[in-house]
C-alpha positions as CSV (number, residue, x, y, z in Angstrom):
1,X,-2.1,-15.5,-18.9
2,X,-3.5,-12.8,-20.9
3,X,-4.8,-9.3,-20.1
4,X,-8.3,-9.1,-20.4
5,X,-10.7,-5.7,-21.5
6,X,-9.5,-3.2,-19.1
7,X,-5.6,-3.4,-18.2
8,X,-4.7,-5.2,-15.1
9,X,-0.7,-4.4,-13.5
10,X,-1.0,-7.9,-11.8
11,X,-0.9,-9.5,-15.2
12,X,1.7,-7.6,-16.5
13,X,5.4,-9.5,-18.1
14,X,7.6,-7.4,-15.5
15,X,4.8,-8.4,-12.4
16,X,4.7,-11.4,-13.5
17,X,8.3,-12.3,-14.2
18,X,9.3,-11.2,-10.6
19,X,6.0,-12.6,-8.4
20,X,7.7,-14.4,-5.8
21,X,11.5,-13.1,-6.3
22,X,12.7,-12.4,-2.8
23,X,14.8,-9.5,-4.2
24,X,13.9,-8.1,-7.5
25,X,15.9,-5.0,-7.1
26,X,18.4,-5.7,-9.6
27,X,15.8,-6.5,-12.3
28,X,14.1,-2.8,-11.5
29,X,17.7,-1.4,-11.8
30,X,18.1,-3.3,-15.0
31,X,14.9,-1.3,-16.3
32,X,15.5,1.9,-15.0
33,X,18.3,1.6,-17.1
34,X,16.2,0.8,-20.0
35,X,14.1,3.7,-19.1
36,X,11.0,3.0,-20.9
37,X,9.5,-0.1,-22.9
38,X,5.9,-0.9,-24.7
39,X,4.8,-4.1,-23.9
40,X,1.1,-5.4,-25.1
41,X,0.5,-2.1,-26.4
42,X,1.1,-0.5,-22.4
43,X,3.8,1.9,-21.4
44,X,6.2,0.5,-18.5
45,X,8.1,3.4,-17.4
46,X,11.0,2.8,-14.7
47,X,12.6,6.3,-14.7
48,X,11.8,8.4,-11.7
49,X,11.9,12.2,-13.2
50,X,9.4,10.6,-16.4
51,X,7.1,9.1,-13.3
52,X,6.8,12.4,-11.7
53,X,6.3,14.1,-14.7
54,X,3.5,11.5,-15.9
55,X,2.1,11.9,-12.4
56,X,1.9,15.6,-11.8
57,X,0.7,16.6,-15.5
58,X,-3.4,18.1,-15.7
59,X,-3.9,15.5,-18.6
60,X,-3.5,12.4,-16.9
61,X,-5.7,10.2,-15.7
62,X,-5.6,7.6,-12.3
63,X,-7.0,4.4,-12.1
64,X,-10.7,5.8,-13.5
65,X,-9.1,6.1,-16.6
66,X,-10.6,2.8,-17.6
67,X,-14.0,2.6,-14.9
68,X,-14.0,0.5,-11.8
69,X,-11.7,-2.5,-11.1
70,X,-10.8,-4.8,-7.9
71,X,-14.4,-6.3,-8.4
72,X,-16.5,-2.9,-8.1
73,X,-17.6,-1.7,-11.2
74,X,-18.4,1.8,-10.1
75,X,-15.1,4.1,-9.5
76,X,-13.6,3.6,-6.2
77,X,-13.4,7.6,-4.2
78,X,-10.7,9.1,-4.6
79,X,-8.5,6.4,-6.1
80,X,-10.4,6.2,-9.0
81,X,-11.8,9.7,-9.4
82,X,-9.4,12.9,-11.2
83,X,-9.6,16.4,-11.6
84,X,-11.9,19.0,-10.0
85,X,-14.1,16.0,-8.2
86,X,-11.2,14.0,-6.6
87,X,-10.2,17.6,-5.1
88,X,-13.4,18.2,-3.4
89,X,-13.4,14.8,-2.6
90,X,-9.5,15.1,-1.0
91,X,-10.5,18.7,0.6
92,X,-12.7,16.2,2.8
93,X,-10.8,13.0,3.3
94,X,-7.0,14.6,3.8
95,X,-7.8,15.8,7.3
96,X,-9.0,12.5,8.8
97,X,-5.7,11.3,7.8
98,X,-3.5,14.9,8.9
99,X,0.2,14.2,10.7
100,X,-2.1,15.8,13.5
101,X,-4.9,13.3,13.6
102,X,-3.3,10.1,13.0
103,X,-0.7,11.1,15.8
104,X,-3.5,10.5,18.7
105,X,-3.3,7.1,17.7
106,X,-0.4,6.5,19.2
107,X,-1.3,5.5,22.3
108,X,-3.3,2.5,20.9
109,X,-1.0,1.1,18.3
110,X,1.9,1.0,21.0
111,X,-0.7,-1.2,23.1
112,X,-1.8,-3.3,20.6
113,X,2.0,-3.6,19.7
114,X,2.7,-4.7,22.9
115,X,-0.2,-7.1,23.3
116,X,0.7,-9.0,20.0
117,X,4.2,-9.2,20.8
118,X,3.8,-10.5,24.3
119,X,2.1,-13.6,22.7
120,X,4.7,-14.9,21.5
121,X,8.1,-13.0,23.3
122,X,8.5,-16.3,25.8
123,X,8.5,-18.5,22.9
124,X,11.6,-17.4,21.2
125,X,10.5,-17.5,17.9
126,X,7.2,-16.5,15.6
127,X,5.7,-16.0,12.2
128,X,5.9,-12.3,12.2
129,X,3.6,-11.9,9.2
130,X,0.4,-13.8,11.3
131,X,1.2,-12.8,14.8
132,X,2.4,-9.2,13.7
133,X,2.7,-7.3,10.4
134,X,-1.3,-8.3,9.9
135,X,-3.0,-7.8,13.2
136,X,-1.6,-5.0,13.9
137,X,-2.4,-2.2,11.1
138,X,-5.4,-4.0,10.2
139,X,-6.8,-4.0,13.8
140,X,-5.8,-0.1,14.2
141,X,-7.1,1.0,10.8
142,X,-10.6,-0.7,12.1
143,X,-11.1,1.3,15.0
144,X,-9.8,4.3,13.3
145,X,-12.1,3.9,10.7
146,X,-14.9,2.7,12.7
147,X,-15.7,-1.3,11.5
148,X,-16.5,-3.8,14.1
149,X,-13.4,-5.2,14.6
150,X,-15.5,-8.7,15.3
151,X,-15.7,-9.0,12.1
152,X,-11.8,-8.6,10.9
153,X,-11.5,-11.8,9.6
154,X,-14.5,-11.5,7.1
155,X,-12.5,-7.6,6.3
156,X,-9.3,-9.8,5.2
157,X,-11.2,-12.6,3.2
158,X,-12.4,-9.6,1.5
159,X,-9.0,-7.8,1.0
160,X,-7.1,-10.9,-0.1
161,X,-10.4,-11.6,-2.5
162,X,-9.6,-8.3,-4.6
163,X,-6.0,-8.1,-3.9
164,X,-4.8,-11.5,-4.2
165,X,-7.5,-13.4,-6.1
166,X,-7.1,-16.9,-6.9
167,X,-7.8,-18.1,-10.5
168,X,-6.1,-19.7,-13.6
169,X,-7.8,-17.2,-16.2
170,X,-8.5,-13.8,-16.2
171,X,-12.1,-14.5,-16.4
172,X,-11.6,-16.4,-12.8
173,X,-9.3,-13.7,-11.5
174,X,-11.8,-11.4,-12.4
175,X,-15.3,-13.7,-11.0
176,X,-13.5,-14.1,-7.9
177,X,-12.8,-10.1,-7.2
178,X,-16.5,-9.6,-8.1
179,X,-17.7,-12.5,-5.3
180,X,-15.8,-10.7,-2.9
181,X,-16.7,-6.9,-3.4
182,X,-20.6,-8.3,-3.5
183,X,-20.0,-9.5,-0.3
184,X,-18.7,-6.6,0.9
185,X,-20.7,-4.0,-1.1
186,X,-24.1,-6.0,0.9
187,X,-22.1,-6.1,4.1
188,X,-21.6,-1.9,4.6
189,X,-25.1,-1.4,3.1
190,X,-26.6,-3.0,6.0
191,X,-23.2,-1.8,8.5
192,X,-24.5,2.0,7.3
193,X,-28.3,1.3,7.9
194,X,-27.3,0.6,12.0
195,X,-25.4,3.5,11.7
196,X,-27.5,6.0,11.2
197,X,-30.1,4.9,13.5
198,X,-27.1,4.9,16.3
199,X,-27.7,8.7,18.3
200,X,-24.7,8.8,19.9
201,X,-22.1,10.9,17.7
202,X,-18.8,9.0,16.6
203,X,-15.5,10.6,15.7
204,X,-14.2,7.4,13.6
205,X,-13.9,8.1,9.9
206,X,-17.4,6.5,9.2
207,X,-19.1,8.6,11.6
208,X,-17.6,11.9,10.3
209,X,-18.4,10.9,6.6
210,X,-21.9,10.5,7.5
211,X,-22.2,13.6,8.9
212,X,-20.2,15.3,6.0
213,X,-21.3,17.3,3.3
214,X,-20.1,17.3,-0.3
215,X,-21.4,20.3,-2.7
216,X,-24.0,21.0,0.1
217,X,-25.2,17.6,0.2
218,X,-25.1,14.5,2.3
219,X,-22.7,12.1,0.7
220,X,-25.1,10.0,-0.8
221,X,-24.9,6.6,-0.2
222,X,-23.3,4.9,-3.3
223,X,-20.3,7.6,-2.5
224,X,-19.7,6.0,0.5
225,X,-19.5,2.6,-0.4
226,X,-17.1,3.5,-3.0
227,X,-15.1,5.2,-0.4
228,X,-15.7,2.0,1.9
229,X,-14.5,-0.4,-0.7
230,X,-11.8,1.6,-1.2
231,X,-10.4,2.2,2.5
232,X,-11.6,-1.4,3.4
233,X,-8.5,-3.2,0.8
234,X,-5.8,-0.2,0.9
235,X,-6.0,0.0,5.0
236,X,-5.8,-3.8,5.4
237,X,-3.0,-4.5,3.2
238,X,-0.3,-1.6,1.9
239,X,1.1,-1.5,5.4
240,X,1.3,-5.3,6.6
241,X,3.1,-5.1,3.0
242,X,5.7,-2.7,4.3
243,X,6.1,-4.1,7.5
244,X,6.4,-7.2,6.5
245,X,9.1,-6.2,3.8
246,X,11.3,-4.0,6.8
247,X,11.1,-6.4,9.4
248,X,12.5,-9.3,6.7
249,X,15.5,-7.2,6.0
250,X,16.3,-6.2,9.5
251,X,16.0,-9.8,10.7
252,X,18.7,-10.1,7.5
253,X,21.2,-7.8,8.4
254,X,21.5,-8.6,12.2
255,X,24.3,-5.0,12.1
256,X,22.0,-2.8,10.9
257,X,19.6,-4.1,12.7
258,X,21.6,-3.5,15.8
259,X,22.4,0.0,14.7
260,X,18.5,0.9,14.9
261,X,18.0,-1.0,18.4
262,X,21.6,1.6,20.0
263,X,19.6,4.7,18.2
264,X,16.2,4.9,18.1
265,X,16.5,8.2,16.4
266,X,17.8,6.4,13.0
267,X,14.3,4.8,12.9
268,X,12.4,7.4,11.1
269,X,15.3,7.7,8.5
270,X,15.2,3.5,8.8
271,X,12.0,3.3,7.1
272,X,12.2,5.9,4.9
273,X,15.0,3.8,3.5
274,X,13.5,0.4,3.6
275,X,10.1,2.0,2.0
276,X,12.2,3.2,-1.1
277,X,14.8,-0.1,-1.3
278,X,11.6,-2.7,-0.5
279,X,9.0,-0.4,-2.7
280,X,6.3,-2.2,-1.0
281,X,3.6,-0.9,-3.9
282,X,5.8,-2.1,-6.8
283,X,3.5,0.0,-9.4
284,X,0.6,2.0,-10.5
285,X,-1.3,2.6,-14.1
286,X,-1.9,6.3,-15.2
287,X,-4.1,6.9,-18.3
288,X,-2.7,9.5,-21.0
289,X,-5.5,12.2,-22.2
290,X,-3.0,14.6,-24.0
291,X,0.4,14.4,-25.5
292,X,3.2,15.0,-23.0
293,X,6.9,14.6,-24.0
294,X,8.9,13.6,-21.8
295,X,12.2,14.0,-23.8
296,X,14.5,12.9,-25.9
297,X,12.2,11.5,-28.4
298,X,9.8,9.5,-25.2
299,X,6.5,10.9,-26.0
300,X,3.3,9.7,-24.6
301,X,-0.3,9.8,-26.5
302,X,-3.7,10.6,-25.6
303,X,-5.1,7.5,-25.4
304,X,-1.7,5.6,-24.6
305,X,-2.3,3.4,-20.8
306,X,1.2,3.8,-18.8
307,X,2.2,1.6,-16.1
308,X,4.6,3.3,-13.8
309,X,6.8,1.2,-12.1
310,X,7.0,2.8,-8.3
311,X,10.0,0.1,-7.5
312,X,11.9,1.1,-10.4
313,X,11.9,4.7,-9.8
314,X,13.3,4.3,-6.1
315,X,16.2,2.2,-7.6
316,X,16.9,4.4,-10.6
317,X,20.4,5.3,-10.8
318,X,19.9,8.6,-12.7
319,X,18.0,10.0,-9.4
320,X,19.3,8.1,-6.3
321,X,23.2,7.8,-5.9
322,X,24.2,3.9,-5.2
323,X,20.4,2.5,-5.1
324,X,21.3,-1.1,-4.3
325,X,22.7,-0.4,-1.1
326,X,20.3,0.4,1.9
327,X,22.3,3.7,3.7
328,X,20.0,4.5,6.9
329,X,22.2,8.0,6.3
330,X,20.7,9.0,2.5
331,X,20.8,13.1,2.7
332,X,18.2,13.7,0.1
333,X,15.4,10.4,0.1
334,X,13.0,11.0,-2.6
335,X,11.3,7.9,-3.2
336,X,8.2,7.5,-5.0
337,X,7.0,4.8,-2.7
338,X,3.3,6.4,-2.0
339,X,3.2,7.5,-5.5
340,X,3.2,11.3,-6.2
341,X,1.4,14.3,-7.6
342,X,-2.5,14.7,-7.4
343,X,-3.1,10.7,-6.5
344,X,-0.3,10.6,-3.4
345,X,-1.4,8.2,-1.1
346,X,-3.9,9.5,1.4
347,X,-3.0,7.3,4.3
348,X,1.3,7.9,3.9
349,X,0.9,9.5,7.4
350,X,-0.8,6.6,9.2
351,X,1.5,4.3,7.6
352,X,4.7,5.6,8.0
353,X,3.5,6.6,12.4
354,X,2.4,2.9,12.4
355,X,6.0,1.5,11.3
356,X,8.2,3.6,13.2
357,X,5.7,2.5,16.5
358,X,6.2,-0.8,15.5
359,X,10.2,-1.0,15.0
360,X,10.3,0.8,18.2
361,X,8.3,-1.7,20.3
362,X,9.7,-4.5,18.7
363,X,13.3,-3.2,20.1
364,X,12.0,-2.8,23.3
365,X,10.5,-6.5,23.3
366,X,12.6,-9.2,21.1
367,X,15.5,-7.0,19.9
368,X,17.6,-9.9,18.8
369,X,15.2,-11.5,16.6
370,X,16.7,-12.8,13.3
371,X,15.9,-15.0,9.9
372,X,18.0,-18.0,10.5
373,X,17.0,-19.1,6.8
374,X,16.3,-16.8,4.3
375,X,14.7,-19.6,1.8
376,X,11.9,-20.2,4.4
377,X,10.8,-16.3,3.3
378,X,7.9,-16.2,0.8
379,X,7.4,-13.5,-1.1
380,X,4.8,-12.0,-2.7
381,X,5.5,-9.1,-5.3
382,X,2.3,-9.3,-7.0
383,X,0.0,-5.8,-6.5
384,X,2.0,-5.7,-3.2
385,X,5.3,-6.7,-2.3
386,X,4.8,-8.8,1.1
387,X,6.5,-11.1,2.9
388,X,3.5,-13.9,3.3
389,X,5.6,-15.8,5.4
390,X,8.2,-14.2,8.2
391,X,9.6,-16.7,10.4
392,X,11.8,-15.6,12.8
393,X,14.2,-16.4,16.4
394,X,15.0,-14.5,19.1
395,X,15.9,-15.0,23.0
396,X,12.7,-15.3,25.0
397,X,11.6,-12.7,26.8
């Protein structure tokens, strides 16, 4: 499959040559070791100090580098959108998404936890992905951010439309994302029309954004469906992904797993971890506006497209010390697994609350549960790394 006008990181030879590999580690290892390459005219880069570099230089550009993608032509806010606009922009989305604010969730994702996990803790076994890694962030991140929650299942059609589109071509690939963002893109039109005629003040992340100003202004409405669009994919997805990924190894490595269960206070360091070994966002695309040299004879163009491969980084061996093997006890973890510099992912804080709330209950619940077969595991490495199908066993409950 070929790329098509505007660069796609799905389509890539690395994406593609691991895609359903249950552990491409080695091969990122492998390329950190290569430390750059130029394939179809793209940059890969695998090192983690070039990454950072890349990421946190003023003439660099995100994802709006090339205009709109995942089936929305306009640029999706803030992924898409750089310099002074995507701070403004930040200045009002970071603090909906504060270590503070995501905190008084907790309450409600250890319910829901519990709920989902009391479906199936008589039965002795499950599909975690289905009955857990799924329901579970996407349900909170829809009350959090104020969709009717009646309507999840049309939300993940949606998100697996633009994240996982089906297709033979790139011209089907790329038909398929736009049927699903129209659909979408029609649905919050009319979602924010009810909205506003609703009196009664909300403090879920719609309601605050329509009662938000930017430059002295109402947010108009095409800024919020690009906003919507936006939140509606990365809050259904990244962390099922990650969970999906953890809970696979753990169910791998019974010892370790055991280790967590006797000290709950390992769990924060657990996932930390698991993030940078499983890298659950394997990479990103950064657009080049200036020259930057990044040493020893690397230097990047203006013009030059770089794909930066996350999953590399966090198993580079010239910045982590043994990357290969998962130490719950690493002194200095520095992954890059929710990217870095002006485009850090905005929702790292929900994420990383929602996983340590969900090894915890889990513990409490089936804390023997194991993969008896590792080759009934399907992976997905494409966009995100997920485990699409996570059957495991444990003693009833």
């Amino acid at each position: 499959m070929t790329q098509a006008t505007k660069f796609d990181p799905r389509l890539a030879p690395l994406t593609q040559q691991v895609k359903s590999m249950a552990n491409p580690q080695q091969v990122y290892y492998d390329k950190a070791g290569i430390r750059a390459e130029k394939s179809e005219g793209v940059w890969n880069l695998y090192r983690y100090e070039d990454i950072l570099k890349v990421n946190r230089h003023p003439a660099v550009l995100g994802n709006g580098g090339q205009g709109g993608s995942f089936g929305h032509d306009a640029p999706l806010i803030p992924l898409e959108i750089d310099g002074e606009e995507h701070a403004k922009w930040r200045r009002i989305l970071d603090p909906l998404f504060s270590p503070k604010q995501v905190a008084l969730l907790e309450p409600q994702i250890r319910g829901l936890a519990r709920d989902l996990i009391g479906k199936f803790a008589s039965r002795g076994h499950a599909e975690l992905h289905d009955e857990f890694c799924e329901p579970l962030p996407s349900l909170i991140f829809l009350r959090l951010f104020g969709a009717p929650i009646e309507d999840f299942e049309f939300f993940l059609e949606f998100k697996n439309g633009v994240i996982h589109p089906e297709g033979e071509t790139v011209e089907e690939i790329e038909a398929n994302m736009a049927v699903a963002g129209a659909k979408l893109v029609e649905y919050f039109i009319n979602y924010l029309d009810e909205r506003r005629k609703d009196t009664e003040e909300k403090n879920d992340v719609i309601g605050v954004l329509l009662r938000s100003e930017k430059d002295g202004k109402p947010i108009p409405q095409e800024d919020l469906i690009n906003l919507i669009f936006l939140f509606m994919f990365a809050g259904l997805d990244t962390v099922t992904a990650s969970m999906s990924c953890i809970l696979a190894w753990l169910g791998q490595h019974p010892e370790e797993r055991d280790r967590l269960n006797a000290d709950r206070s390992l769990i924060p360091a657990a996932v930390e971890e698991l993030l940078r070994y499983e890298s659950p966002v394997p990479s990103g695309q950064r657009h080049i506006r200036a020259e930057i040299d990044l040493g020893d004879g690397l230097v990047l163009k203006p013009g030059d497209i770089v794909h930066a491969f996350w999953a590399a980084a966090n198993v580079d061996p010239t910045h982590h010390k043994d990357p290969l093997t998962v130490n719950f006890d690493r002194e200095r973890n520095t992954h890059m697994v929710f990217a870095s510099g002006t485009h850090r992912c905005l929702g790292s804080h929900l994420a990383r609350l929602e996983l340590r709330l969900a090894l915890d209950e889990i513990f409490d619940h089936i804390p023997d549960f194991v993969v008896e077969d590792p080759e009934k595991l399907v992976y997905d490495n494409v966009s995100v790394r997920t485990v699409q199908k996570l059957p495991v066993r444990f003693t009833p409950r």
